[in-house]
N, C-alpha and C positions, 0 to 999 in steps of 0.2 A: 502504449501496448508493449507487453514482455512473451517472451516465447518462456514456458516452463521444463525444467530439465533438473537435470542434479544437483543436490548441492553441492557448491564449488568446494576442492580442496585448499586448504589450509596455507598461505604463501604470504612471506615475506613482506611484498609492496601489495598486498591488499588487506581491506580488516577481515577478520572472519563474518560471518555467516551470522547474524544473530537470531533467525528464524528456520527451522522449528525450534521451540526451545528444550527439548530434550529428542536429539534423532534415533534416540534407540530406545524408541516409542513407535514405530511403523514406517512404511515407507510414506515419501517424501517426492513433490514436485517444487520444485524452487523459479524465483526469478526477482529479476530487479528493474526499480525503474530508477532510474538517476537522477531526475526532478519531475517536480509540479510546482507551477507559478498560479499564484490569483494576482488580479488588478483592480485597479479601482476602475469604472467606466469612464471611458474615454481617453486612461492614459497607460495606454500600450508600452510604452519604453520604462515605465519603472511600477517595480514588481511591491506591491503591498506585502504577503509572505509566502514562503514556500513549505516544501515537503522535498527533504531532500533522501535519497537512498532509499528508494520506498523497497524495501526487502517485501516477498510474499511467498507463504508456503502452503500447501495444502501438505496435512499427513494424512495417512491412514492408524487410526488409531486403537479398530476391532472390524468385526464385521458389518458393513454398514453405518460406520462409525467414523466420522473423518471432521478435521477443525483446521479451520484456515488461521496463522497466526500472520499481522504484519507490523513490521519496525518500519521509525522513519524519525527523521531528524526533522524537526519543527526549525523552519530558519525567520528567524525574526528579525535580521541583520537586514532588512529591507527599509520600505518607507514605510511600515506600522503592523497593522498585526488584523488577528481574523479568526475566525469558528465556522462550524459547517452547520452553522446554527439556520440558514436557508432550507438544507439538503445536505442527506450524508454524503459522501465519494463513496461513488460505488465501483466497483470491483463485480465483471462480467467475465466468469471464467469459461472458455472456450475450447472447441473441439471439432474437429472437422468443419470450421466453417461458421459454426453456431453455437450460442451460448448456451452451454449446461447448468450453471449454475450463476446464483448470484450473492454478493457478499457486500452487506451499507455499513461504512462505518462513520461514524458520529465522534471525528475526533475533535480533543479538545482544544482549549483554546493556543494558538501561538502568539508568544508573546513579544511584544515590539523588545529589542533590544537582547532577546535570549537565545540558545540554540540546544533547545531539548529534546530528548527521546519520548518517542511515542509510541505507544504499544495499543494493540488488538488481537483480540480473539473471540470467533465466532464458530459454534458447529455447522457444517455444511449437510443438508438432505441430500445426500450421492451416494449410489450403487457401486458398490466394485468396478463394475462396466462402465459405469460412466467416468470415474477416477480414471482410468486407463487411457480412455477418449483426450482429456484434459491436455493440450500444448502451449495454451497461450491465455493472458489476462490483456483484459480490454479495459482502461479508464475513459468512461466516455463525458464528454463537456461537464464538466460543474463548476457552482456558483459556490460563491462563500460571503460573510459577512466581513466586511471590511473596513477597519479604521486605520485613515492615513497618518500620519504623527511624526512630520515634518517639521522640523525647529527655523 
């Protein structure tokens, strides 16, 4: 879970921002998550692959008219690799308590060995009113397809 707010300014010892990708396209709720690990069953202490820096933005883009975009680094520097070839990761955006909205994305594959960027984009069905509500992104349990690739 991330609580949504501004996007952060521009500094030094941090990378920028890479979601929304144009913000002077509408306003903007931001947030980040720092990882996501998958495993293989049963082995808790070592990480099949992750998703690091999961950036997520909602903008508003017109009236009625709003698109979630999210970056993430695919870390495949683990013990092998994976797809959400099960079930998307979903993304339960939130507001007072309760999810307004929701966002699956079907990323691709992370590869054993790499560490690539990943990109999404999806329109979101949300009212102005409800944009407004919007504080916090809920990742709730997922599964992913996993091949271990230990030498």
């Amino acid at each position: 879970m991330c609580l949504l707010g501004p996007i952060p300014p521009r500094t030094p010892s941090r990378s920028d921002a890479q979601v929304p990708s144009d913000t002077e396209r509408g306003a903007s709720k931001y947030g980040r998550i720092p990882f996501v690990y998958f495993y293989q069953d049963g082995a808790a202490a070592d990480p099949a692959f992750g998703l690091l820096d999961i950036e997520i933005a909602i903008q508003r883009r017109g009236p009625e008219d709003f698109v979630c975009e999210v970056y993430a680094i695919g870390d495949g520097y683990q013990s092998g690799h994976g797809a959400s070839t099960p079930g998307p990761l979903l993304f339960e955006f939130r507001g007072r308590g309760r999810t307004i909205v929701k966002a699956e994305w079907r990323y691709p594959t992370v590869l054993s060995g790499h560490m690539d960027a990943l990109t999404f984009s999806t329109p979101l069905a949300l009212s102005d009113d409800q944009f407004g509500l919007l504080d916090s992104v809920l990742l709730p349990p997922a599964r992913a397809e996993v091949t271990v690739c230990l030498e």
